[in-house]
C-alpha positions as CSV (number, residue, x, y, z in Angstrom):
1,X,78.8,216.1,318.5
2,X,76.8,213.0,317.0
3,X,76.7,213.0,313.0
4,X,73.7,211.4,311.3
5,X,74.2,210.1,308.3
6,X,70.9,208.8,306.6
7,X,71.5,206.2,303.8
8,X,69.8,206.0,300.5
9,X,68.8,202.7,298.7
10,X,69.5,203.3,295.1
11,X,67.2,203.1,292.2
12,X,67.5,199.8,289.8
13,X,66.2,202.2,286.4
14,X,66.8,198.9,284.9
15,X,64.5,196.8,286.5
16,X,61.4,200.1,285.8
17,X,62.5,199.6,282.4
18,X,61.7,196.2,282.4
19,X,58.4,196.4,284.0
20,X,57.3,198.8,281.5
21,X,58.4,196.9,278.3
22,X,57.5,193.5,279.8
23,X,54.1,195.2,279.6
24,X,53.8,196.6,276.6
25,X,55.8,193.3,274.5
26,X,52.2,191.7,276.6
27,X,49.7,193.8,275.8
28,X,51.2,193.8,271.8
29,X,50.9,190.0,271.8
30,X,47.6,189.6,273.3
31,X,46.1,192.3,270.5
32,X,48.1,190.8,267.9
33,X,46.8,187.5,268.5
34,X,43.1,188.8,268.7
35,X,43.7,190.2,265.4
36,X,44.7,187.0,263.7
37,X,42.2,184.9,265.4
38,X,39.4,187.4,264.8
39,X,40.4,189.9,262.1
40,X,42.1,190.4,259.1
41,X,45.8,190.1,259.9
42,X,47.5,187.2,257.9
43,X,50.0,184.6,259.6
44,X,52.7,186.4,258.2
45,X,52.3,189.4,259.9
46,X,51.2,187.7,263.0
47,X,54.5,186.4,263.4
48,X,56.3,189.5,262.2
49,X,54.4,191.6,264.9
50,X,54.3,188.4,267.6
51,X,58.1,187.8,267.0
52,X,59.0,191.6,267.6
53,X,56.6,191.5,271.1
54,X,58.5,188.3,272.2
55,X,62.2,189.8,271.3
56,X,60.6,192.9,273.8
57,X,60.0,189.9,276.2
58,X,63.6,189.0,276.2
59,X,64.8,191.8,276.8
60,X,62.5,192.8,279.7
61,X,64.0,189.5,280.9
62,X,67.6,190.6,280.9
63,X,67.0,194.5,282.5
64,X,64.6,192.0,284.9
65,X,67.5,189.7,285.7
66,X,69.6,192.5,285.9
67,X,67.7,194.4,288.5
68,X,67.5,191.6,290.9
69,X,71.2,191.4,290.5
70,X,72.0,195.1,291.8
71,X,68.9,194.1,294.8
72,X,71.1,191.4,295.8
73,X,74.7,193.2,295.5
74,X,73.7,197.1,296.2
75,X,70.1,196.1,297.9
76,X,68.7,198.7,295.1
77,X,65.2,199.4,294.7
78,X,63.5,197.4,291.7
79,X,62.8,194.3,293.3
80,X,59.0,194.1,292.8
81,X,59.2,195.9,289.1
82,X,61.7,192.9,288.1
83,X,58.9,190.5,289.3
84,X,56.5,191.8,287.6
85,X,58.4,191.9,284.3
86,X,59.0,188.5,284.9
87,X,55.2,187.3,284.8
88,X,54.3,189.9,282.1
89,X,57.1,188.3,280.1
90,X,56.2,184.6,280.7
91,X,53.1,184.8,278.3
92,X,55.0,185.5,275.1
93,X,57.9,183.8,275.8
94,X,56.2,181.0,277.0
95,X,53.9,180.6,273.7
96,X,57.5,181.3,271.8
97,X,59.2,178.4,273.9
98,X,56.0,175.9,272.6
99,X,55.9,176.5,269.1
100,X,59.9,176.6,268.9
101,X,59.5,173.1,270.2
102,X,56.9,172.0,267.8
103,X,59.5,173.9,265.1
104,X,62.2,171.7,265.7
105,X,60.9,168.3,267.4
106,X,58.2,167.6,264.5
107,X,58.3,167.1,261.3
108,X,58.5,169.8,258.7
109,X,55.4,169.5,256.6
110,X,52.3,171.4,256.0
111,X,50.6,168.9,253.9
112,X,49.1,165.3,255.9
113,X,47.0,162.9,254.8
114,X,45.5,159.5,255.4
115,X,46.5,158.1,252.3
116,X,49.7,159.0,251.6
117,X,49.9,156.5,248.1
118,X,46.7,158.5,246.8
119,X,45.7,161.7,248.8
120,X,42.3,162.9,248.2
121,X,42.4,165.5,245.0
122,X,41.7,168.9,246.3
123,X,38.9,170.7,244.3
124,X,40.1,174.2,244.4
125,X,44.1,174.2,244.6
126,X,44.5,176.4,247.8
127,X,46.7,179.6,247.5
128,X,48.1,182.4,249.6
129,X,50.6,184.9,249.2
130,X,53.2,183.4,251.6
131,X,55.6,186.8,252.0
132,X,58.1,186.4,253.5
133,X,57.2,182.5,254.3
134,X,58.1,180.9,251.2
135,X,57.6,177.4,250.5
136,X,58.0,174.3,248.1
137,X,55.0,174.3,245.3
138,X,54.1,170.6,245.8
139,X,54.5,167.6,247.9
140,X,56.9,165.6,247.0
141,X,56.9,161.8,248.0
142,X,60.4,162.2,250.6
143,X,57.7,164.3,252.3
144,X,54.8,161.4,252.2
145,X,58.1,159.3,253.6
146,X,58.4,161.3,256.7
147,X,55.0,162.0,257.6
148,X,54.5,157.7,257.9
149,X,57.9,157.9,259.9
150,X,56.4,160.9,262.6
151,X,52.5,160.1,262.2
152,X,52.1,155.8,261.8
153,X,48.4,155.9,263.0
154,X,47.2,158.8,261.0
155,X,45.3,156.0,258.5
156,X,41.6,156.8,257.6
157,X,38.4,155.0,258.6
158,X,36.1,152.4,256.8
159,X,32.5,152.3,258.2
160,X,30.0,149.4,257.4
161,X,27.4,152.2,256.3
162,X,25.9,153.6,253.0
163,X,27.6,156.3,251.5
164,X,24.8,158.5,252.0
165,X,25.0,157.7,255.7
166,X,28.8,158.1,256.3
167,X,28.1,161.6,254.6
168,X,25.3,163.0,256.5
169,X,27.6,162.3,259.5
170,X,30.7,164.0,258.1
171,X,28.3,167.2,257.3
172,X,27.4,167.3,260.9
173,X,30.6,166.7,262.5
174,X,32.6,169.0,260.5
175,X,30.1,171.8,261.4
176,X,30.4,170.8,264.7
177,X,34.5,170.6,264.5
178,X,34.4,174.3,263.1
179,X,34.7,173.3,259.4
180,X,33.3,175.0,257.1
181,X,32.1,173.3,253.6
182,X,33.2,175.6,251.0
183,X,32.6,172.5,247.8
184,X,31.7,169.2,246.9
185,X,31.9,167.3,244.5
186,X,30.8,163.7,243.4
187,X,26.9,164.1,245.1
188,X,25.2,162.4,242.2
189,X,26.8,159.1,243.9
190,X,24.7,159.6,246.9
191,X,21.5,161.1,244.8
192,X,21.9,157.7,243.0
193,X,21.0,155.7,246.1
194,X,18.6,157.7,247.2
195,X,16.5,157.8,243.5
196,X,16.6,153.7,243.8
197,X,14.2,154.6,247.5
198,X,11.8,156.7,244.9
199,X,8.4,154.9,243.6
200,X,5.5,156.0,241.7
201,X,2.3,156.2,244.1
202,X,-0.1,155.1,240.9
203,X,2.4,152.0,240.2
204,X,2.5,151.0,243.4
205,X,-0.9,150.7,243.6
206,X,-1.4,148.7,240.5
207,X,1.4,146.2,241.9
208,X,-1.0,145.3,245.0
209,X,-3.6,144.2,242.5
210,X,-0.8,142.1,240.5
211,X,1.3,139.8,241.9
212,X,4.7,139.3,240.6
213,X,4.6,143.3,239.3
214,X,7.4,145.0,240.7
215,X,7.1,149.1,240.2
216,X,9.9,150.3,238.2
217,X,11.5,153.4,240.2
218,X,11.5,156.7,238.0
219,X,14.7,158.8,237.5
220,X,15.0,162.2,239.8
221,X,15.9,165.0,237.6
222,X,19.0,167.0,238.8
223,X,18.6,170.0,240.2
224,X,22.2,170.9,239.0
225,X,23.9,171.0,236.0
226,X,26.4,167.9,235.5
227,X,30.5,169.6,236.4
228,X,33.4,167.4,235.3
229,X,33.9,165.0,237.7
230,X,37.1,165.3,240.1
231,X,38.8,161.9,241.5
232,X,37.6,158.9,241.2
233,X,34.2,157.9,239.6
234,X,32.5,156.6,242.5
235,X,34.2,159.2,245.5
236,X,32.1,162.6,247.0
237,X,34.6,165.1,247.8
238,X,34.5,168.0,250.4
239,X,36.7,170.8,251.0
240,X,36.7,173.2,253.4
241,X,38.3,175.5,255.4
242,X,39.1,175.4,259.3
243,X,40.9,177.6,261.9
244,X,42.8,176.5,265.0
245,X,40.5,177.9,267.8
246,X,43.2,180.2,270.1
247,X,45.4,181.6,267.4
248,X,43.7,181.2,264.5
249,X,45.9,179.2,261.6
250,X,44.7,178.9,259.1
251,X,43.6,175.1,257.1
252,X,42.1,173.7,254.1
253,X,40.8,170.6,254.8
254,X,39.4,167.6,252.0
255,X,37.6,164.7,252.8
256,X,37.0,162.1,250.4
257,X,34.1,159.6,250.7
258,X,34.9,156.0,249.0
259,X,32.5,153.3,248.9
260,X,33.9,150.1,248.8
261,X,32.2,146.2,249.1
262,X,29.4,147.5,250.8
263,X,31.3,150.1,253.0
264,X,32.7,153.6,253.0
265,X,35.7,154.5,253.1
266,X,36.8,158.0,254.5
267,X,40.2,159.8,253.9
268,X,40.8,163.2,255.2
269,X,43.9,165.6,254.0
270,X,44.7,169.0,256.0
271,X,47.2,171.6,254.5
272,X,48.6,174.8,256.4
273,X,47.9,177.9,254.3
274,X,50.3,179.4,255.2
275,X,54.2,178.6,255.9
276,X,56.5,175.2,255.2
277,X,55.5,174.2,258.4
278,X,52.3,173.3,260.7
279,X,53.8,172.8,263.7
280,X,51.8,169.2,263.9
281,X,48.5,171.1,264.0
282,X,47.5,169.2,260.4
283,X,48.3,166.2,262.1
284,X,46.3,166.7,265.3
285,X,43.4,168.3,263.2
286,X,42.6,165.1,261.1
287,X,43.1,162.3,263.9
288,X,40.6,164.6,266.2
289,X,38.1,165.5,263.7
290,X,38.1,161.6,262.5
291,X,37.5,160.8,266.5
292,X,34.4,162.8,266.0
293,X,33.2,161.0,262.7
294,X,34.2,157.7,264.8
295,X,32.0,159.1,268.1
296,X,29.1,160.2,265.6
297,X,29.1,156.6,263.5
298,X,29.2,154.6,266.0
299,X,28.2,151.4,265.6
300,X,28.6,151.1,261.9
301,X,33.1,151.7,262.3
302,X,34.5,148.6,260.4
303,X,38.5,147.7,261.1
C-alpha cells in the first residue's frame, strides 16, 4: 500500500512582517515630509518623526533579508513580501543614505556668505527655537576659514549697472527663485538717483527760451519716515526668507546692494534656521540664485 505524503512550504512570518512595516515606515515618511514642506511641522520634528520612519526602514530590511534567507535554505514562503519590503524601504533609507553623506562629507556650517571679511548685516537677527538641535549663537571666524576652504568660488558679483538697475533685477529674480522680501533697507540710495531724472515741466519750458539755463531738479518728498540706517551708508539691504522646494528647510536669505566706481556690487548671505548644519543647501542656494541675477543682467556682469 502506497503512502502519500504531501509536503508543506513553510511560512517566512518574518518576511509578512517586513512587508507591512516597510509600508507603513513609507507612508509615515511621505506624510511627514508633506507636512514640513507644506504645513506647520518644524525641522525638528521632521527629523524626529523622519528618523523614527527610517529606523522602521531598517528594520523591515533585516526581517526582509531574513526572509529571503529561510526561501533559500527551507524554500519558505515570503519571497515576494521580502521584495516588496525592499522597494518600500529604499525611499527612506535612500533619502537617509544622502543627507548622512552631505552630514559628514561637507562642511559643518549653517551660515555662508560671499564676503566672508564683511558679511552683509542682517536686518532682523533671525531666531528659532532649535529643541533639541542646539547650536553656536554666532559665527565665529574658524567657521569663515572653512567655508573658503569647502566653497572657493562662492564670491559675489559686480555688474557695470546703476544701482537702481541691479535692484529691479534682484526683486525679480528672487521672486522668481521663491524668495520672499520680508525688509529693506537703504532705498533712499536708489530714490536718490531716480529724484536727479525729476524736472519741473514750467522750468523746462522757460530753459528752451534761454540758453545756457539749466532747470534745477526739485527734491521728491519721502513717502516714508527716515529708520536708522543699517550697514553701510551707501548699501540697500534685503532680507528674506526661502524654502528648499522638496523638503522644505527652511532659510533666511540677505542680499546686499554696493555701488562702487560706477558699478554694483552684490553680496548674498543664506543661513539655515534651523540646526548647526545645512547640509550644503546655503551653499547651493546663493551660487544658483546669483546664476539667476547673472542670466537676468546680462550684459551689464563686470569681472
Amino acid at each position: 500500500m502506497a503512502i502519500t505524503i504531501q509536503y508543506e512550504r513553510p511560512v517566512s512570518h518574518a518576511a509578512h512582517w517586513a512587508r507591512r512595516l516597510a509600508l507603513f515606515s513609507c507612508m509615515l515618511f511621505i506624510a511627514v515630509v508633506l507636512s514640513h514642506r507644506f504645513g506647520p511641522l518644524t525641522t525638528p520634528h521632521f527629523l524626529a518623526l523622519a528618523g523614527f520612519a527610517c529606523a522602521m526602514a531598517a528594520v523591515a530590511v533585516l526581517l526582509a533579508a531574513f526572509g529571503l534567507a529561510r526561501l533559500w535554505q527551507v524554500g519558505a514562503r515570503g519571497g515576494k513580501a521580502s521584495l516588496v519590503a525592499l522597494l518600500f524601504s529604499l525611499l527612506p533609507l535612500g533619502v537617509a543614505g544622502a543627507a548622512g553623506y552631505s552630514y559628514f562629507y561637507k562642511p559643518a556650517l549653517f551660515d555662508v556668505t560671499t564676503d566672508t571679511a564683511a558679511p552683509p548685516p542682517w536686518l532682523a537677527v533671525p531666531s528659532a527655537e532649535q529643541d533639541w538641535l542646539p547650536r553656536a549663537g554666532a559665527v565665529t571666524p574658524r567657521d569663515r576659514e572653512i567655508q573658503l576652504e569647502a566653497y572657493p568660488a562662492l564670491s559675489g558679483r559686480r555688474y557695470e549697472g546703476a544701482l537702481d538697475r541691479v535692484y529691479q533685477g534682484v526683486r525679480k529674480v528672487a521672486a522668481a527663485y521663491g524668495i520672499t522680501i520680508t525688509a529693506e533697507d537703504g532705498l533712499d540710495n536708489i530714490l536718490a538717483d531716480l529724484e536727479d531724472l525729476v524736472v519741473d515741466p514750467s522750468k523746462a519750458a522757460q530753459s528752451s527760451d534761454a540758453l545756457g539755463e539749466v532747470p534745477i531738479p526739485e527734491a521728491r518728498p519721502l513717502e516714508t519716515p527716515i529708520k536708522p540706517h543699517i550697514g553701510g551708508a551707501g548699501d540697500v539691504l534685503l532680507q528674506g526668507e526661502w524654502r528648499s522646494p522638496v523638503f522644505g528647510f527652511r532659510f533666511d536669505v540677505v542680499i546686499r546692494l554696493r555701488e562702487e566706481a560706477e558699478t554694483t556690487l552684490v553680496d548674498m548671505r543664506a543661513a539655515s534656521r534651523y540646526g548647526p548644519h545645512d547640509l550644503g543647501i546655503g551653499a547651493d542656494l546663493v551660487e544658483g540664485y546669483l546664476k539667476a541675477l547673472d542670466a537676468e543682467l546680462l550684459g551689464i556682469a563686470g569681472d
